[in-house]
C-alpha positions in Angstrom: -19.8 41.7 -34.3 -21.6 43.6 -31.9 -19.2 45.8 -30.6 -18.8 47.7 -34.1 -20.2 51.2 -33.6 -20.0 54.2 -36.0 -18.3 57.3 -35.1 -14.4 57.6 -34.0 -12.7 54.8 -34.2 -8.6 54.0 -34.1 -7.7 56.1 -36.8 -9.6 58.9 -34.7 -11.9 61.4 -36.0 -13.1 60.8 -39.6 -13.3 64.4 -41.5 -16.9 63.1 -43.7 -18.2 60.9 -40.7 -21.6 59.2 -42.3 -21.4 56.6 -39.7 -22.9 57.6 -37.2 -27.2 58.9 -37.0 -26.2 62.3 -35.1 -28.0 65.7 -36.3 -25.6 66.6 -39.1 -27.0 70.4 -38.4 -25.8 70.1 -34.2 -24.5 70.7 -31.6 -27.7 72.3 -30.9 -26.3 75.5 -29.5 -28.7 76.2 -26.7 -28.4 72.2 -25.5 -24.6 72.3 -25.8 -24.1 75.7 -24.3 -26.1 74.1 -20.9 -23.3 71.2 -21.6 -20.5 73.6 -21.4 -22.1 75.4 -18.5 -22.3 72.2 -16.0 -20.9 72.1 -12.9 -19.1 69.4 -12.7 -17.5 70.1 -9.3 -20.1 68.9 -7.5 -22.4 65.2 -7.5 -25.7 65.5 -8.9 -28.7 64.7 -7.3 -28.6 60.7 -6.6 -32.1 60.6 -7.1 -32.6 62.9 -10.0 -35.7 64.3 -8.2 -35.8 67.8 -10.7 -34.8 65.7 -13.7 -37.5 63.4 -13.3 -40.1 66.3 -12.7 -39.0 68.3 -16.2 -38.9 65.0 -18.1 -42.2 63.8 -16.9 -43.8 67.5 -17.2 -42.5 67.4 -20.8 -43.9 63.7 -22.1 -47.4 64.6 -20.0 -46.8 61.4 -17.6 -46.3 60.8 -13.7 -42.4 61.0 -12.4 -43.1 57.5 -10.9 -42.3 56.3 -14.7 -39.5 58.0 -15.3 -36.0 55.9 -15.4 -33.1 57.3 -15.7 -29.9 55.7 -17.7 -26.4 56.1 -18.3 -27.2 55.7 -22.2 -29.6 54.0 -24.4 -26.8 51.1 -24.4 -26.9 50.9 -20.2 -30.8 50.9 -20.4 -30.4 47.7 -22.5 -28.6 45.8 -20.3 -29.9 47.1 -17.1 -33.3 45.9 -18.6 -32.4 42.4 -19.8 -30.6 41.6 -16.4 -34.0 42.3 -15.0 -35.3 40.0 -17.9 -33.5 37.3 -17.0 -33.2 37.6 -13.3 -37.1 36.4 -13.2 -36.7 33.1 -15.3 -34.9 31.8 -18.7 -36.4 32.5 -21.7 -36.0 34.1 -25.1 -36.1 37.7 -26.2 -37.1 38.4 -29.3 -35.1 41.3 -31.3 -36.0 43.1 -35.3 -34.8 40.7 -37.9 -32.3 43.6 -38.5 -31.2 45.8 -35.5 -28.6 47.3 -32.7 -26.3 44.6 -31.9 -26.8 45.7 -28.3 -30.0 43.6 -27.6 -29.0 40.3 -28.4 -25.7 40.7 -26.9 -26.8 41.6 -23.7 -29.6 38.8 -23.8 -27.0 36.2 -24.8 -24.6 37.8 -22.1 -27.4 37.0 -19.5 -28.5 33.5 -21.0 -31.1 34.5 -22.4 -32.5 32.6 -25.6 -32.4 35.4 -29.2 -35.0 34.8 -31.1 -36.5 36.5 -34.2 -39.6 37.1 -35.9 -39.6 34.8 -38.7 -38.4 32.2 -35.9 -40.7 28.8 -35.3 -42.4 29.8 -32.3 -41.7 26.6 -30.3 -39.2 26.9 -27.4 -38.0 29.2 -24.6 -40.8 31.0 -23.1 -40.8 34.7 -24.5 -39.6 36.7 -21.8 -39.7 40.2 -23.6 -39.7 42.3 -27.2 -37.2 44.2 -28.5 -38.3 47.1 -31.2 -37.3 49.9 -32.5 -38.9 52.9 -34.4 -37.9 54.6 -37.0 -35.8 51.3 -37.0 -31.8 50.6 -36.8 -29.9 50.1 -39.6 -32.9 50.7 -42.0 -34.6 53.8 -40.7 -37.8 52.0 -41.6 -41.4 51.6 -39.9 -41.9 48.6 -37.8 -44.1 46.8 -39.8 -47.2 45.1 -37.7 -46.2 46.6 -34.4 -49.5 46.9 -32.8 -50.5 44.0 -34.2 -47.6 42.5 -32.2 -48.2 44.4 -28.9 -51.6 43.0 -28.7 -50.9 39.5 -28.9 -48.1 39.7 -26.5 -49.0 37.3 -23.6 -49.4 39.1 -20.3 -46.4 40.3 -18.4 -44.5 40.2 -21.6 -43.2 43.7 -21.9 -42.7 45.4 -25.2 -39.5 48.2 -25.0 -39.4 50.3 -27.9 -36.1 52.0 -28.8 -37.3 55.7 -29.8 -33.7 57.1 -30.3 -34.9 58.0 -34.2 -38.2 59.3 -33.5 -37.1 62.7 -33.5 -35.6 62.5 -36.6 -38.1 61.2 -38.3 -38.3 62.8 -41.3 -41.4 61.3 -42.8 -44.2 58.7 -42.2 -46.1 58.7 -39.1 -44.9 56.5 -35.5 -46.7 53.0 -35.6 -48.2 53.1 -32.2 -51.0 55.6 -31.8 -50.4 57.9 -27.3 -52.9 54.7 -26.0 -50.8 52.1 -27.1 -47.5 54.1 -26.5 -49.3 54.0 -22.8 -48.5 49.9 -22.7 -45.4 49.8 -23.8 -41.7 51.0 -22.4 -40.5 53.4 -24.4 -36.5 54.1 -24.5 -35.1 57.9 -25.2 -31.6 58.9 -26.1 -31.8 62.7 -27.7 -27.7 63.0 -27.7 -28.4 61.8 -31.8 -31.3 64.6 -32.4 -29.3 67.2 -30.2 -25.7 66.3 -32.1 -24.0 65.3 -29.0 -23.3 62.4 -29.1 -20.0 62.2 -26.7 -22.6 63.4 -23.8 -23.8 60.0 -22.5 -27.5 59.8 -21.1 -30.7 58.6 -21.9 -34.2 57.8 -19.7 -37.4 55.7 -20.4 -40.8 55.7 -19.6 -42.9 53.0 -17.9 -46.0 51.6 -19.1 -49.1 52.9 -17.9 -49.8 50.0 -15.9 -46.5 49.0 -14.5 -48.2 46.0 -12.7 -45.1 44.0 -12.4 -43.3 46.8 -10.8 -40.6 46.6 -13.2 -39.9 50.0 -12.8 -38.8 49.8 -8.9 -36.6 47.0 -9.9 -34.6 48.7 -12.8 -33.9 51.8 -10.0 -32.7 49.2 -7.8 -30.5 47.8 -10.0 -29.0 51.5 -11.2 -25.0 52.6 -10.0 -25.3 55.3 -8.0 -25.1 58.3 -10.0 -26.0 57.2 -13.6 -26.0 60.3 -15.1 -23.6 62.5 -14.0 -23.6 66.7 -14.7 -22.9 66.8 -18.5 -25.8 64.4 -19.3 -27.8 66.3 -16.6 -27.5 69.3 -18.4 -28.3 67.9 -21.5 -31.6 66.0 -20.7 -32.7 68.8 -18.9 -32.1 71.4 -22.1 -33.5 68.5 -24.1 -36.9 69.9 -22.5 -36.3 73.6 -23.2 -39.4 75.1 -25.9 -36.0 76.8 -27.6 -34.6 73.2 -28.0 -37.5 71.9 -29.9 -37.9 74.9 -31.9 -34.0 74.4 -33.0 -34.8 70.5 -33.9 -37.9 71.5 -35.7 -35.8 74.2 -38.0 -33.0 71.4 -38.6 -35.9 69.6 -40.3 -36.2 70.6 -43.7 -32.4 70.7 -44.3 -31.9 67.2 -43.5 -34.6 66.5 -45.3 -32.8 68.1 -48.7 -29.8 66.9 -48.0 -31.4 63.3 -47.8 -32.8 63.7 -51.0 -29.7 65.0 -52.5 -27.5 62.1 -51.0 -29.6 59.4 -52.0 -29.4 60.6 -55.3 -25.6 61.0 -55.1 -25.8 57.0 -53.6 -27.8 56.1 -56.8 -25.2 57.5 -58.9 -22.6 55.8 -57.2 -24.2 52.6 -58.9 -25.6 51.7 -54.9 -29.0 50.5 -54.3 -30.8 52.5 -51.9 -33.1 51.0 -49.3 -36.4 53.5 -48.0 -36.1 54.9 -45.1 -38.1 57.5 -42.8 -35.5 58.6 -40.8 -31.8 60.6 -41.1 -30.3 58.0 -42.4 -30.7 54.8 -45.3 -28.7 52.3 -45.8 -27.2 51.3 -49.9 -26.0 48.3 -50.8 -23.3 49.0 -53.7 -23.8 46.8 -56.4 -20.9 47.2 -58.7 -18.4 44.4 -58.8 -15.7 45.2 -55.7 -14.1 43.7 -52.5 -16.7 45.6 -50.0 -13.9 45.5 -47.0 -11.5 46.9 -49.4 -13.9 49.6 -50.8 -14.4 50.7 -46.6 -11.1 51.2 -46.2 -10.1 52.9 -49.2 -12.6 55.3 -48.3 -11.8 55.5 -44.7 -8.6 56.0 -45.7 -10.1 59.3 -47.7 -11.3 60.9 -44.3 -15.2 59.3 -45.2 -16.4 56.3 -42.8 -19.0 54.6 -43.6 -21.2 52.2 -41.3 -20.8 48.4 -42.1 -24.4 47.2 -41.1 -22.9 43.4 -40.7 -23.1 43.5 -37.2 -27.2 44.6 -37.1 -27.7 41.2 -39.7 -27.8 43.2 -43.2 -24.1 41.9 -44.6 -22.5 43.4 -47.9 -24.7 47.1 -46.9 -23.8 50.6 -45.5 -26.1 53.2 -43.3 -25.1 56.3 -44.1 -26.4 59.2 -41.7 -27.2 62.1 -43.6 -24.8 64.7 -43.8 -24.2 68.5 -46.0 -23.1 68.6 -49.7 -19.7 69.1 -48.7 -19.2 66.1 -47.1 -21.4 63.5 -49.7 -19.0 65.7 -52.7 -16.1 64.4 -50.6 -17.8 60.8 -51.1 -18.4 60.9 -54.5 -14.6 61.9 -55.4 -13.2 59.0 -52.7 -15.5 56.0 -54.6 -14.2 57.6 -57.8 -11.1 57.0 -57.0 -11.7 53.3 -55.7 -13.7 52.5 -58.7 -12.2 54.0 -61.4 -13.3 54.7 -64.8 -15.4 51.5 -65.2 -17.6 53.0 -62.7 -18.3 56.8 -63.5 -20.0 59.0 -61.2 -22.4 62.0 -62.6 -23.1 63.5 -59.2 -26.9 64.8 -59.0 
């Protein structure tokens, strides 16, 4: 099931969207009033040339390593055609993660493979990780560990779309290590704009593969077009990050309040670091039944099937109003068996 994504769906717009791992405190006015002010009468810059300046400038590296993509989800599949168009192999993905990455490498014959998988086989080609992780917001356990037994001209791409939402713990990989691995940003989640497609990496250090050259060549003309522009460039603003840094705190209580709101529910909660957790409700219920009951309330929830984690939701983390709403929808799907003392 790898095209299931949270957010909007046929119904439309759900009213209590936990679905989705957007900044429940966004838009972030000063990133969406750049948005609003595009101009969208005219082409951007093919090359990207000012883009690339204030996004290297910002992360301290050269342009030279700067990508640009349409989206996180682009990037993916720009990458793993690159992956495969040197040789067949396997790429390994998290045990639990975005459904993007193995079906781009099976869409390109590429071999999935796992970390608990026997290591006999295709030839590794390339890793997949992602930090704080997708569904579970968690750490990614061993990671450097990982990186340095990676055989040479095995790249690692990390999937950073989290990272500034982390709302505890501490990234895995320490800025040298960071320096040897592709590292993959998306900031429409942190800025609450998600409908504004655009994302960009950053190349390793030591590019010696030129893999870099190769995923420009293979870009569409024009992969980000004013909107996302606008918004990667305001993602760099000092005003930006001092909005994101403020949002914080709330999220940070409202987590604490809605994961005590899932425990009351009767739901296991799994840990997480990040703006969202997944819960896996453990009172006896038909889960596809309970989903859309609820969605039929105006609250989605995100079904983590399709990342590998079956009978579990990810919740992103949203204000009391919305996880009140929640509570009063699963009382009315459970009933009076299964009482809910909200925290």
């Amino acid at each position: 099931m790898p095209d299931v994504h949270g957010g909007p769906d046929a119904q439309g717009r759900a009213v209590h969207d936990f679905s989705t791992n957007a900044n429940a405190c966004g838009p972030c006015p000063s990133a969406l009033a750049a948005v609003q002010a595009a101009d969208a009468s005219r082409y951007p810059d093919p090359a990207y040339t000012a883009l690339k300046e204030r996004l290297a400038a910002f992360h301290g590296v050269v342009r030279e390593r700067i990508v640009v993509a349409g989206s996180a989800s682009e990037f993916i599949v720009r990458m793993t055609a690159a992956f495969a168009g040197r040789t067949h192999g396997a790429v390994m993905v998290p045990p639990f993660s975005y459904g993007d990455y193995a079906q781009a490498a099976r869409a390109h014959g590429l071999v999935v493979r796992r970390p608990h998988d026997a290591s006999a086989g295709a030839p590794l080609r390339a890793v997949w990780a992602c930090e704080p992780s997708s569904p579970l917001g968690q750490a990614e356990a061993g990671l450097g560990a990982r990186l340095d037994a990676l055989p040479p001209g095995v790249p690692l791409v990390l999937d950073r779309a989290y990272e500034p939402l982390r709302l505890q713990g501490e990234p895995a990989l320490d800025a040298a290590q960071l320096d040897r691995v592709w590292q993959l940003w998306s900031p429409n989640k942190a800025l609450g704009l998600t409908g504004v497609r655009g994302g960009y990496a950053i190349a390793p250090l030591d590019d010696a593969d030129g893999l870099a050259r190769q995923l420009n060549r293979r870009a569409p003309s024009w992969p980000l077009g004013a909107h996302a522009v606008a918004m990667l460039d305001a993602w760099t603003a000092e005003a930006t990050r001092q909005w994101l840094a403020d949002c914080l705190p709330t999220l940070r209580a409202w987590k604490t309040q809605q994961q005590a709101l899932c425990r009351a529910l009767g739901w296991q909660v799994l840990p997480s670091d990040a703006n969202f957790f997944c819960a896996r409700p453990l009172a006896p219920l038909d889960f596809h039944a309970m989903l859309a009951h609820l969605r039929a309330a105006g609250i989605k929830l995100r079904d983590t099937a399709s990342f590998g984690l079956a009978g579990h939701v990810r919740l992103g983390v949203l204000p009391p109003d919305s996880q009140h709403a929640l509570a009063q929808a699963w009382r009315a799907f459970a009933g009076p068996a299964n009482p809910v003392v909200e925290p």
